[in-house]
C-alpha positions in Angstrom: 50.7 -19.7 -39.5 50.9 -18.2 -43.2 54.1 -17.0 -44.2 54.8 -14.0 -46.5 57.9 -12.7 -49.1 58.9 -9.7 -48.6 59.2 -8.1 -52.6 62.6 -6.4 -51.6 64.7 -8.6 -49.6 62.8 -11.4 -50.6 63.1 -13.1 -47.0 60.3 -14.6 -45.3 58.0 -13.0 -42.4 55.8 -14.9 -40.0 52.7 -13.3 -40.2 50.0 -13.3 -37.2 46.8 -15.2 -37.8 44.1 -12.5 -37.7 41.8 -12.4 -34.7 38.3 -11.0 -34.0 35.0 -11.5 -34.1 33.3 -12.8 -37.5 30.0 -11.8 -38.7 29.0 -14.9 -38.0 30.4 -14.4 -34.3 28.7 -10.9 -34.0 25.1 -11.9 -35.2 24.9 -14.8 -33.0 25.9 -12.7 -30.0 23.2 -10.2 -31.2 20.4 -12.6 -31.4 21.2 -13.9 -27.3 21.4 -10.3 -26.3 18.2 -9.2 -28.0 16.4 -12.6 -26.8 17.6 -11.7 -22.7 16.5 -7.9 -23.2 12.9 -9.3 -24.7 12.4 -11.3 -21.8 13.6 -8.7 -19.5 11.7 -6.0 -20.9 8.2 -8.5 -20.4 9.2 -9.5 -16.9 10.3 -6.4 -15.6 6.9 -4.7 -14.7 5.6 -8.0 -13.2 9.1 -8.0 -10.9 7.1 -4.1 -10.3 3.9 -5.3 -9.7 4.9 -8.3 -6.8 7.0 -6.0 -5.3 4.2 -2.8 -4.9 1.7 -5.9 -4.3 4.7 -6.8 -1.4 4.5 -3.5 0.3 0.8 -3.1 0.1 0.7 -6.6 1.9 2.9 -4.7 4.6 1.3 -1.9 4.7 -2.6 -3.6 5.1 -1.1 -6.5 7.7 0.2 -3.4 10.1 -2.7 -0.6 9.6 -5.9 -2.6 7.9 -7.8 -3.7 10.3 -8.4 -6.2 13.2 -10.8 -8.3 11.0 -10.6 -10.6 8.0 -13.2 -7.8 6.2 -11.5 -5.0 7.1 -8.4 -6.0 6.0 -9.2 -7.3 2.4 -11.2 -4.3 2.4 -7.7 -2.2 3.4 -6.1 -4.2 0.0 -8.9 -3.2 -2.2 -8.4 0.2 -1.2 -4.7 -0.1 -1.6 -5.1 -1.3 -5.0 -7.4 1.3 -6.4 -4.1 3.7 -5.0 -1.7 1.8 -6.8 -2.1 1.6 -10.4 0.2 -1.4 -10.8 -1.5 -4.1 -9.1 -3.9 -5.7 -11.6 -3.2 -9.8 -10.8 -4.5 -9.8 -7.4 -7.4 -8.4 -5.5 -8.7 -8.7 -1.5 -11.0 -11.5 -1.9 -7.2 -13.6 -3.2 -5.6 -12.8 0.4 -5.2 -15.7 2.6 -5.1 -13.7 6.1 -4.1 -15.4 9.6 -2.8 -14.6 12.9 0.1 -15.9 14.5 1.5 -14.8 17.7 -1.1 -12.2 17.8 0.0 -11.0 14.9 -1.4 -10.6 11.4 0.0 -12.5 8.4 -1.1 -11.7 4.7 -0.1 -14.3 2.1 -0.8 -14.1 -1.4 -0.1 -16.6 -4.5 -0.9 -15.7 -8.2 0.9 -16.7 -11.5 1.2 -14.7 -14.1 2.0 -15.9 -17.8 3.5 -13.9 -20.1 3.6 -14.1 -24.4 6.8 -14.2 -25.2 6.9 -14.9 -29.4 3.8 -16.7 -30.2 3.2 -19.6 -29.3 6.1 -19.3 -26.7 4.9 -18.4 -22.8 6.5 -18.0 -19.7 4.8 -18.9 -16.3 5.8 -17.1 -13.8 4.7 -18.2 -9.9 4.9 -15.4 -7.5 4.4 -15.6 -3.5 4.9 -13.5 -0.3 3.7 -12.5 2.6 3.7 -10.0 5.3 6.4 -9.0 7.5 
């Protein structure tokens, strides 16, 4: 605690230690938040893509088709609608029934440049509902 004279009663003051945040303190804080919004910013449309992927996967498993064909077939066209799917295509559908029902998985990874030569993999998976 630092102490100070007063000049015209010449008793002593405690003085309160200064808080806050340092330049030092601020810049660091800077550099983690600008390092989370670069990797959210490059992840963000592939969070977009799985989930239009997702509801074209829905979509195709209820309306596309009785047969294995028809129903990549359905996805293709589905894709060539939806601008945002570039990652997967029909032919990557793994397509089955269960319970007389139809069940569209799909599986890709997608790697992203972060700050060269720095990468981050990212595995995606779903399937119909």
């Amino acid at each position: 605690m630092a102490f100070a004279a007063s000049a015209t009663s010449g008793a002593v003051h405690a003085r309160p230690a200064q808080r806050g945040v340092t330049l030092i303190g601020l810049l660091f804080w800077a550099i983690i938040i600008a390092c989370v919004a670069l990797v959210g910013l490059k992840v963000l449309p592939t969070v977009n893509e799985y989930f239009t992927i997702q509801r074209a996967v829905n979509k195709v498993a209820k309306e596309g088709g009785s047969t294995v064909p028809e129903i990549r077939a359905a996805f293709d066209r589905q894709k060539d609608i939806e601008y945002s799917i570039s990652s997967i295509s029909g032919k990557d559908l793994e397509i089955t029934k269960e319970n007389e029902k139809v069940v569209v998985k799909f599986a890709y990874d997608k790697e992203l440049e972060l700050i060269q030569p720095v990468f981050l993999l990212i595995k995606y998976r779903g399937h119909s509902q």
